[in-house]
C-alpha positions as CSV (number, residue, x, y, z in Angstrom):
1,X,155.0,119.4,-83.7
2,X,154.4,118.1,-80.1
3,X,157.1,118.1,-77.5
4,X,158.2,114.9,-76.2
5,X,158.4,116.4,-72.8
6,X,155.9,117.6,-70.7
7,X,158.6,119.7,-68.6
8,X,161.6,121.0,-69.4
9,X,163.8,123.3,-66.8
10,X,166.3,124.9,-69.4
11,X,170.1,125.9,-68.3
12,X,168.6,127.7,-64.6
13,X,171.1,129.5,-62.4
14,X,170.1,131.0,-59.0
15,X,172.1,132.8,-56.4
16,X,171.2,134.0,-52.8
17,X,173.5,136.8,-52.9
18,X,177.3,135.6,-53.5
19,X,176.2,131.7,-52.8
20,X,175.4,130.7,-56.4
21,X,172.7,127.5,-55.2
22,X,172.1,126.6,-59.1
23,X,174.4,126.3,-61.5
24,X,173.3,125.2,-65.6
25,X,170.6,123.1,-64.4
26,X,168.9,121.3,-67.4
27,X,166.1,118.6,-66.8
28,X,163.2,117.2,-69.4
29,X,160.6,114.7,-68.2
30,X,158.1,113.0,-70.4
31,X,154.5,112.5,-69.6
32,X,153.6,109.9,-67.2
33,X,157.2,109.5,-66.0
34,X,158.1,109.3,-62.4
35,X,161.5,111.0,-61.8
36,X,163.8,111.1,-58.6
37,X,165.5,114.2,-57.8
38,X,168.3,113.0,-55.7
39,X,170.8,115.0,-54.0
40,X,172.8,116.0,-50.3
41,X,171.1,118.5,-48.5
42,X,172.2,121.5,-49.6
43,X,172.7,120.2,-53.5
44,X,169.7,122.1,-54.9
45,X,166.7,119.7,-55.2
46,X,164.4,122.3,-52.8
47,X,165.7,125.7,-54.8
48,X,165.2,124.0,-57.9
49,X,161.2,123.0,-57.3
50,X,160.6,126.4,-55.8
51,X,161.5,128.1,-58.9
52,X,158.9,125.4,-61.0
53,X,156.1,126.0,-58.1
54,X,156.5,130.0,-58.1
55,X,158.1,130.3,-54.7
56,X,161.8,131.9,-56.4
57,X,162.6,133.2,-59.4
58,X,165.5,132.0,-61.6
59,X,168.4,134.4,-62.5
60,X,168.6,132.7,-66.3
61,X,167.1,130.1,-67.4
62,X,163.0,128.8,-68.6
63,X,160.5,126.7,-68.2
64,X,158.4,124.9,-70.7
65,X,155.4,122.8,-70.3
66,X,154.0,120.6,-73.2
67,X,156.9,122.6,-75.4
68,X,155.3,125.9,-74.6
69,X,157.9,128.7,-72.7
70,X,155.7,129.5,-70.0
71,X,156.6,132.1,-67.3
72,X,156.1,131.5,-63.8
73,X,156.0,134.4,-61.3
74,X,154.1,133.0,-58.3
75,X,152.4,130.1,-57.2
76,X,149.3,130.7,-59.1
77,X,151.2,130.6,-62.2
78,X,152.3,127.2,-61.6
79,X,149.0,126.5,-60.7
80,X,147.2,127.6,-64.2
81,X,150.3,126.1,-65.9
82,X,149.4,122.6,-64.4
83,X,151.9,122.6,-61.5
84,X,150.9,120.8,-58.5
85,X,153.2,120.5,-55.4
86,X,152.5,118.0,-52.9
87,X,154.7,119.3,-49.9
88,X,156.1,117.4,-46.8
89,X,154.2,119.3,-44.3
90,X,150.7,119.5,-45.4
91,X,148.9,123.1,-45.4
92,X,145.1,121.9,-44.7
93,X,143.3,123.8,-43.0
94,X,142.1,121.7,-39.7
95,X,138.8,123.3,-38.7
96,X,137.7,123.0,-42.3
97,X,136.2,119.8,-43.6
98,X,137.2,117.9,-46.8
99,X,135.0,119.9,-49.4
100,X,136.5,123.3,-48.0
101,X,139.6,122.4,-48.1
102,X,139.7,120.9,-51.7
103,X,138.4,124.8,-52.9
104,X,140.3,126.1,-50.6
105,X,140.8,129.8,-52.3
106,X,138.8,128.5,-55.5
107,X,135.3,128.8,-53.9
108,X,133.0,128.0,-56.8
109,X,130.0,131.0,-56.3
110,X,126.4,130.7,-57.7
111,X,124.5,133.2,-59.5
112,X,124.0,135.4,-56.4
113,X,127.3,135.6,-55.7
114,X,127.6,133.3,-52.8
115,X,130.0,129.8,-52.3
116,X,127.5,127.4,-54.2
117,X,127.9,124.2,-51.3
118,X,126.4,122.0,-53.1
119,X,128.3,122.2,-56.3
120,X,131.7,122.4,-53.6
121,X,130.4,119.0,-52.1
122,X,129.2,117.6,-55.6
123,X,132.5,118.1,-57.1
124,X,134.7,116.9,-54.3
125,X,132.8,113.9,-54.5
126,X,132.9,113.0,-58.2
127,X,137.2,114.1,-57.7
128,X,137.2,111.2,-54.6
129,X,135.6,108.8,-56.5
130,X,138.4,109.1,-59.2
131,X,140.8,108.2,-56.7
132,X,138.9,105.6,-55.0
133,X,138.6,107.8,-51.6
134,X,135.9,106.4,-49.7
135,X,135.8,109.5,-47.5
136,X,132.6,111.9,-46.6
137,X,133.6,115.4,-48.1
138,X,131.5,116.7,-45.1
139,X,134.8,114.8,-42.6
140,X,136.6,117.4,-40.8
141,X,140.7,117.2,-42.1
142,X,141.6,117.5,-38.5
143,X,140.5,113.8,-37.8
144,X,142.6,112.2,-41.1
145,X,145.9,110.9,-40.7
146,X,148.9,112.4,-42.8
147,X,148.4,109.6,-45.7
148,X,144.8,110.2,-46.0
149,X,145.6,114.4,-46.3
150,X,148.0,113.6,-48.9
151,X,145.6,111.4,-50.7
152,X,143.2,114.1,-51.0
153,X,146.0,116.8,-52.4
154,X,146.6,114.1,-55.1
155,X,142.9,113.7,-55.9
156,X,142.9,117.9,-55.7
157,X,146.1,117.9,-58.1
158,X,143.9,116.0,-60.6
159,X,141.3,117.5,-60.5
160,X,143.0,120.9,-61.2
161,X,144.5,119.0,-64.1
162,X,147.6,119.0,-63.3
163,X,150.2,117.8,-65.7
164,X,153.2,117.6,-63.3
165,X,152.6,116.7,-59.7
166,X,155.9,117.3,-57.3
167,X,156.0,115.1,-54.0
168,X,158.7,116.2,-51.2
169,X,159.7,113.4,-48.8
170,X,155.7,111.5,-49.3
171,X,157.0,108.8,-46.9
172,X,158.2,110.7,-44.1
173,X,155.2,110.2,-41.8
174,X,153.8,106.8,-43.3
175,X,153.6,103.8,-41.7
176,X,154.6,100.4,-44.6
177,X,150.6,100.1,-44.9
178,X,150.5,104.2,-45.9
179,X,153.1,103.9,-48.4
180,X,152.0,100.9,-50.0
181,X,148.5,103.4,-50.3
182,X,150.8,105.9,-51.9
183,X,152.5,104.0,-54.3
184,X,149.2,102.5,-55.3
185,X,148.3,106.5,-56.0
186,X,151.6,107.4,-57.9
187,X,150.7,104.5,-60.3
188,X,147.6,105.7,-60.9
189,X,148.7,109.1,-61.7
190,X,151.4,107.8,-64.3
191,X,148.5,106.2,-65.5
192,X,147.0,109.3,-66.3
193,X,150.1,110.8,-67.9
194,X,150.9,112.7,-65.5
195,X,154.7,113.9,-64.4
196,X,156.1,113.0,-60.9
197,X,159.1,114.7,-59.4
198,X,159.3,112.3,-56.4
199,X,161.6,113.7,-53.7
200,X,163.4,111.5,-50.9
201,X,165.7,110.1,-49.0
202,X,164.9,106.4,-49.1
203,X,166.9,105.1,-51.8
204,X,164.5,102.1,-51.9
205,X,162.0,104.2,-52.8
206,X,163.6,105.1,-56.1
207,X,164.1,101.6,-57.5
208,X,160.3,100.8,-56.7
209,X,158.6,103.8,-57.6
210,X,160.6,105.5,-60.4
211,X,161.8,105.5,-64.1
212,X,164.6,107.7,-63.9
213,X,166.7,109.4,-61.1
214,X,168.5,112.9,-61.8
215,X,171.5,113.7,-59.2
216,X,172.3,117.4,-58.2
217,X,175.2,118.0,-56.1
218,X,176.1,121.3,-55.1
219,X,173.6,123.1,-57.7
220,X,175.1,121.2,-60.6
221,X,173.3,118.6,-62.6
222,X,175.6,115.4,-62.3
223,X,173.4,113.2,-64.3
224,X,170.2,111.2,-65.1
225,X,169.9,107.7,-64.5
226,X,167.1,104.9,-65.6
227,X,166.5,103.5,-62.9
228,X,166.7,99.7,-64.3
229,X,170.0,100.8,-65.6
230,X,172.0,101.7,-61.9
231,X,172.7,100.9,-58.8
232,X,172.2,102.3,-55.2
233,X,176.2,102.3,-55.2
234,X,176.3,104.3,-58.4
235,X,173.4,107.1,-57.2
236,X,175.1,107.3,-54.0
237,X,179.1,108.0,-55.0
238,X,177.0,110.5,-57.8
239,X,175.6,112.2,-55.0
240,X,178.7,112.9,-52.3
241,X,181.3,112.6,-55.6
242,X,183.2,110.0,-53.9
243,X,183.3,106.1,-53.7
244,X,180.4,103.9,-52.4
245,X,182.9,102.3,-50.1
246,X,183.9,105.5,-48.7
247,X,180.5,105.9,-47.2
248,X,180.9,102.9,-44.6
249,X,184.5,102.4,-45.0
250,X,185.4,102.6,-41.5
251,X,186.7,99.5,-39.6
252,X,184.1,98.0,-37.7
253,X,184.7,98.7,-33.9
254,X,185.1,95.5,-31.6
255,X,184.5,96.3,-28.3
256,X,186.6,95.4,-25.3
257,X,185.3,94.5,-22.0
258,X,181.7,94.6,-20.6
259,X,180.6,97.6,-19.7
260,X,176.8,97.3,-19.9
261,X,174.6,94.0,-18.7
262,X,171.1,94.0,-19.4
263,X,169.3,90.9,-17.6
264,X,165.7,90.1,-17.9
265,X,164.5,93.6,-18.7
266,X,160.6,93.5,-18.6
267,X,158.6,96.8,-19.5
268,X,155.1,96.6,-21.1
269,X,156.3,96.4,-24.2
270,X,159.3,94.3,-24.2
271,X,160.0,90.7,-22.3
272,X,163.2,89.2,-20.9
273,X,165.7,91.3,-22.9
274,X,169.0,90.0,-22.2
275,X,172.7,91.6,-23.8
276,X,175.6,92.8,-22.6
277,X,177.2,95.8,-24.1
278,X,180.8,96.1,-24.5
279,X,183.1,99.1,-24.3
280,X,184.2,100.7,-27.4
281,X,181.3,98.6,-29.8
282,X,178.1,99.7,-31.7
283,X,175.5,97.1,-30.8
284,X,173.1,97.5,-33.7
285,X,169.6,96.7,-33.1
286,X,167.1,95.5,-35.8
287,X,164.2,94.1,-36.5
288,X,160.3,94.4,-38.1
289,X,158.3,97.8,-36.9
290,X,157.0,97.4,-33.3
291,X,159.4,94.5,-32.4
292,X,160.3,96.4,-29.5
293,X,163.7,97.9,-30.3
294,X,162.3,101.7,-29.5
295,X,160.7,100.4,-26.4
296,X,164.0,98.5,-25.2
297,X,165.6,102.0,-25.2
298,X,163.1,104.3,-23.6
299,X,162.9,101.0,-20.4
300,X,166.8,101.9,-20.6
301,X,166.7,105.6,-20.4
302,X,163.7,105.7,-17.6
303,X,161.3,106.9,-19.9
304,X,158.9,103.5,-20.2
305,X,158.5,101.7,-16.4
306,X,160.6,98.8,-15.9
307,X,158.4,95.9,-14.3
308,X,161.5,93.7,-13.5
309,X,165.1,92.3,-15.0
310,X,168.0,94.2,-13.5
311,X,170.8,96.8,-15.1
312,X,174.6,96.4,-14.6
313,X,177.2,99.3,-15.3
314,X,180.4,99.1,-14.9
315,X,179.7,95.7,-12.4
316,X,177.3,97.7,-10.6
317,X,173.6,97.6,-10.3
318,X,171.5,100.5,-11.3
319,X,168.2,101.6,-10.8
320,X,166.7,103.6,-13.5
321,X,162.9,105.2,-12.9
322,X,163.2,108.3,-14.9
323,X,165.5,109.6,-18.0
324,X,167.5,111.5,-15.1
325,X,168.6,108.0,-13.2
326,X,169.8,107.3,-16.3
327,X,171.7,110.1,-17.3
328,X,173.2,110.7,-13.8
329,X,174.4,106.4,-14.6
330,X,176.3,107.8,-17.8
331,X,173.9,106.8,-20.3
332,X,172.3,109.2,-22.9
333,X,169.6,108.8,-25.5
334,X,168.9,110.3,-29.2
335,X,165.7,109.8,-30.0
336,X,164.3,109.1,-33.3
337,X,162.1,112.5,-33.3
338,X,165.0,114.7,-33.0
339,X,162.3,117.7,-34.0
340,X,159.8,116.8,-31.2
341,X,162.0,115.4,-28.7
342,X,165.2,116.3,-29.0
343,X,165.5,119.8,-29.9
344,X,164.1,123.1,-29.1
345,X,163.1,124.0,-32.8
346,X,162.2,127.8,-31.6
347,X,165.6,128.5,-30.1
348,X,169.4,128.9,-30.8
349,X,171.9,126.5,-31.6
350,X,173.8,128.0,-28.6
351,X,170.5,126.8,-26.6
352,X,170.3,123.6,-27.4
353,X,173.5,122.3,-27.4
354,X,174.4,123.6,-23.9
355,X,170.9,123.1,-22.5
356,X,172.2,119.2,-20.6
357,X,175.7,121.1,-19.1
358,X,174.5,124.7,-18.4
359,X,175.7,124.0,-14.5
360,X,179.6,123.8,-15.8
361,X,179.0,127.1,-17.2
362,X,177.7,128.8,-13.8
363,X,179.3,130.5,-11.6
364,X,178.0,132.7,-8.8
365,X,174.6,133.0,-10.7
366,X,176.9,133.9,-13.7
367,X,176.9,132.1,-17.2
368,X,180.7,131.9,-18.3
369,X,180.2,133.1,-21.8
370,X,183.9,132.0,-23.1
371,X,183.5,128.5,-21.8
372,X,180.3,128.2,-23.2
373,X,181.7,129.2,-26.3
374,X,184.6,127.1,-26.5
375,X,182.2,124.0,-25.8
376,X,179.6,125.3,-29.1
377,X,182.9,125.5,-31.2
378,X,184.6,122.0,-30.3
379,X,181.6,120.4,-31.6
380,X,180.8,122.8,-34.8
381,X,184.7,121.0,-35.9
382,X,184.3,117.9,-34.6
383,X,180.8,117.0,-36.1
384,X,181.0,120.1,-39.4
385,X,177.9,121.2,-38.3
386,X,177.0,124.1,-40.7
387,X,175.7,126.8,-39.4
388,X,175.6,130.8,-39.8
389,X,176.1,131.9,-36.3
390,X,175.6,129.9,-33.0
391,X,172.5,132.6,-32.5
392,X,170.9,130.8,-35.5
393,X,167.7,129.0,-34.2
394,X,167.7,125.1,-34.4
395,X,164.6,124.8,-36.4
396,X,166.2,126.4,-39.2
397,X,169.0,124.0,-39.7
398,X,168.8,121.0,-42.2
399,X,168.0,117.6,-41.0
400,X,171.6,116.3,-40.8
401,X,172.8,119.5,-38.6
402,X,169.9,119.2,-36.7
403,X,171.0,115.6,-36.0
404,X,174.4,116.5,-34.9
405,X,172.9,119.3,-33.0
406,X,171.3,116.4,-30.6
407,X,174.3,114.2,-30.7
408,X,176.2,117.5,-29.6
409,X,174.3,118.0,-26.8
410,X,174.5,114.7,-25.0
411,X,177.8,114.2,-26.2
412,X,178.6,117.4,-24.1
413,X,177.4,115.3,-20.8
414,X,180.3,112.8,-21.5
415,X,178.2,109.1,-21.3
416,X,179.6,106.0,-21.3
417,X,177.0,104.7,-23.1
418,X,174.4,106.3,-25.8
419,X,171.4,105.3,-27.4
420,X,171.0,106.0,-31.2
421,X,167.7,105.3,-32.5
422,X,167.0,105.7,-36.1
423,X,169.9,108.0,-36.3
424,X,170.0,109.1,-39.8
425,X,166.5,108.9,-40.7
426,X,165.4,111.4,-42.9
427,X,168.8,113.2,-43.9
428,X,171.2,112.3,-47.1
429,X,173.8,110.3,-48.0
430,X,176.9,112.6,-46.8
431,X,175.7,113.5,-43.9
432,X,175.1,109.6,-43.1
433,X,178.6,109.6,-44.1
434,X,179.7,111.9,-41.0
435,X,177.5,110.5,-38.5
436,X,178.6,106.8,-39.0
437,X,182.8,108.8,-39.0
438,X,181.5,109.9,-35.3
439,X,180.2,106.7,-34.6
440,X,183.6,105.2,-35.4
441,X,185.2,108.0,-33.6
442,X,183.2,107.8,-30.3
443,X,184.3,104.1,-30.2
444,X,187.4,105.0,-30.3
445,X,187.4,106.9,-27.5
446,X,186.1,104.4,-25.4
447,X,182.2,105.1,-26.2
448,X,179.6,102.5,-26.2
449,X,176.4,103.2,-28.8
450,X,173.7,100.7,-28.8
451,X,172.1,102.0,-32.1
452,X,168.6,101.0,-33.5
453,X,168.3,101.3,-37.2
454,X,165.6,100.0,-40.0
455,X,168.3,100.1,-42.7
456,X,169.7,97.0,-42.7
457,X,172.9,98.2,-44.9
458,X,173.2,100.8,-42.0
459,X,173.1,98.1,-39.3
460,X,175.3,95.9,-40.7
461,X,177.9,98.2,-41.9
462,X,177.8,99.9,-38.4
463,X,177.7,97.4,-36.0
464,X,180.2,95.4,-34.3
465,X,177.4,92.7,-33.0
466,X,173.8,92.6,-34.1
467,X,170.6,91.9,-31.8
468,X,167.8,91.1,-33.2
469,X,164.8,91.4,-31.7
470,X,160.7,90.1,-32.9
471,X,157.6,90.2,-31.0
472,X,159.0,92.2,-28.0
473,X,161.8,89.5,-27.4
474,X,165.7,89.8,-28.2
475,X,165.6,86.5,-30.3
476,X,169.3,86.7,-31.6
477,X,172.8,88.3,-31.7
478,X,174.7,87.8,-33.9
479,X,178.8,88.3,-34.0
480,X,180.6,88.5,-37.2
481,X,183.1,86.9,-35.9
482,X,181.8,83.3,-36.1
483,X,178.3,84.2,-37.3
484,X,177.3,84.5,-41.2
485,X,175.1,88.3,-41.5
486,X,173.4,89.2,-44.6
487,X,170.3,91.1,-45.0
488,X,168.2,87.9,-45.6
489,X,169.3,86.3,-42.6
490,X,168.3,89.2,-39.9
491,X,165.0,89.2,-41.6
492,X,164.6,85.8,-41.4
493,X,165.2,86.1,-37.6
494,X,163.3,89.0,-37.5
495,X,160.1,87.1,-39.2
496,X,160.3,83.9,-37.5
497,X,161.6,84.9,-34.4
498,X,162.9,82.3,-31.9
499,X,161.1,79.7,-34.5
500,X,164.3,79.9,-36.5
């Protein structure tokens, strides 16, 4: 008799050593299903998909595909067994061009032994065409964008036949017009009956894309969910095992008195940006992709030329040409690529968290060691970053400790004010959770934080004020204390700009 699933993982344990990283894990999917695999970092979702794609091995457990218990060693075993794994950072070879890459390994040979071309071309085309990829195969991958690679691997996935396609953070780099692209693909695999273990962070994601959500947390299965049948809440306090509240349930900080005036700032990208920040607040910034809230903080932190408006700290004026104006003024930046601007992936944690202060520790051409490490160790406790040892290199780190990793640093050069854009893009739910407590704690101590955020629950959970800003303009802040905020009504400013 058939099998109602196409893929079931059956009762899998792993362990790295003494760390046991999977623990019973049972999950079925049915053909033509998209499921979620949600989770913290750290819960289990990556271990889990190496073992189906061949990467690991289980201690216990099995796999069966289409009913059958199937055995999977390496990655070409998944492969032949219909496994195709879409991964966040796509393996394409650059200097190839579309056909090469699509038979990448696979070369189809003629009767002389030699790659047979024309059958490599001929087949790539007739696999596009399936997918509605308008693309020469002859086009070298180095001059397609991200979405367009990750098209192709799904168009390759298909025509390998797979049965179960995994897809690890698909979003990350995709502008809205991308991911609409994507989601137009996922549909047409489910179409096809084919599995998708759809992997991410953006909880949105999961109500528009999926059928069901399974939550891991620390290598346990916690449950499975239809996704018509939950909520956001619900996934979340399944995920951190702890109330949705408890996520943002810090008291909003107020502010005091101004310490910030921004007055006319003018770059090339923004116009006539006008707020005061107060001491002790998080001024949240919102609005639509390219409204100008990135470019407001780079004209603030020296980075993008100021043309004219002027900058008042403290009831002074400052000039700020260059990032080190504005870091000598007491005001520090996070950017939102913490991997390609804000850390040195290829060095230590020691490294990068000491890199802005290194003078304190110098002394007669001498680095003191013990203050150095007294400085790593107040911020491993006061932000629980996890780490194996201060020597461990940034790059290895998961996306929430890389995140604090950044904070660290500039939080080392004691600012009055810092700049958090997009600051928990791309990690999960707990660690969210400990960045928005540091948030709250910084204010406390007197910090400022402009932050810039495209989750609106973030923003307005966050933030003691709200500017919102359209078409390179601040068009609106807005004060909870006499002002109504709802998600609706910051877009509605952020569509219609001063037009409201």
């Amino acid at each position: 008799m058939p099998s109602e699933y196409i893929l079931e993982m059956n009762n899998v344990f792993k362990s790295f050593g003494s760390n046991r990283v999977l623990d019973d894990v049972t999950i079925a999917i049915k053909p033509g299903e998209v499921r979620a695999l949600m989770g913290e970092n750290g819960a289990g979702k990556s271990t889990l998909m190496k073992i189906l794609g061949g990467i690991y091995h289980a201690d216990e457990g099995s796999i069966k595909i289409d009913g059958n218990l199937v055995r999977i060693n390496v990655v070409e075993d998944a492969r032949q067994n219909g496994i195709s794994f879409i991964h966040q950072e796509i393996s394409n070879v650059p200097s190839m061009n579309i056909a090469e890459n699509f038979f990448l390994g696979k070369e189809p040979k003629n009767k002389f032994g030699m790659i047979d071309i024309q059958r490599m071309h001929r087949e790539t085309r007739k696999a596009l065409d399936v997918m509605g990829i308008n693309l020469p195969t002859t086009r070298l991958i180095s001059g397609l964008s991200i979405a367009k690679q990750q098209m192709l691997e799904i168009a390759r996935a298909i025509n390998e036949n797979a049965k179960v396609v995994i897809m690890d953070e698909p979003t990350a780099s995709l502008a809205n017009a991308e991911v609409q692209d994507l989601f137009a693909q996922v549909k047409m695999l489910k179409e096809k009956n084919v599995a998708i273990i759809y992997i991410s962070h953006r909880m949105e994601e999961t109500f528009l894309v999926c059928d069901t959500v399974t939550v891991l947390r620390d290598g346990k299965f916690i449950g499975t969910k239809n996704t018509t049948e939950t909520t956001e809440n619900e996934l979340i306090s399944m995920m951190v095992g702890r109330k949705f509240d408890e996520i943002y349930g810090y008291d909003r900080a107020i502010g005091g008195e101004t310490i910030m005036q921004v007055n006319g700032l003018t770059s090339n990208a923004v116009t006539d940006v006008t707020f005061d920040l107060r001491k002790g607040e998080v001024l949240g910034f919102a609005g639509l992709v390219g409204a100008g809230r990135t470019e407001t903080a780079l004209a603030l932190f020296g980075i993008d030329k100021i043309h004219s408006g002027e900058i008042m700290l403290d009831g002074k004026k400052v000039i700020i040409k260059s990032p080190t104006d504005a870091i000598a003024a007491g005001i520090e930046l996070v950017p939102e690529d913490r991997k390609g601007q804000g850390l040195f992936l290829t060095h230590s944690i020691s490294t990068n968290l000491t890199f802005q202060v290194l003078p304190q520790f110098i002394h007669n051409l001498t680095i003191n060691r013990k203050k150095e490490k007294d400085l790593i160790e107040t911020y491993k406790n006061k932000l629980s970053i996890k780490m194996a040892s201060v020597n461990q290199l940034a790059g290895e780190l998961s996306g929430g400790n890389q995140q604090k990793i950044v904070i660290s640093k500039w939080l080392a050069a004691k600012p009055k004010v810092i700049i958090l854009d997009e600051p928990t893009r791309g990690i999960d739910v707990g660690a969210k959770a400990e960045i928005y407590k540091l948030m709250k704690d910084l204010t406390d101590e007197g910090v400022s934080i402009i932050m810039i955020s495209s989750e609106l629950p973030e923003i307005i959970n966050n933030s003691s004020r709200i500017a919102v800003m359209s078409e390179g303009r601040l068009v609106k802040i807005l004060d909870p204390e006499v002002d109504e905020i709802s998600q609706e009504i910051i877009m509605s400013y952020a569509v219609q700009g001063g037009n409201k």
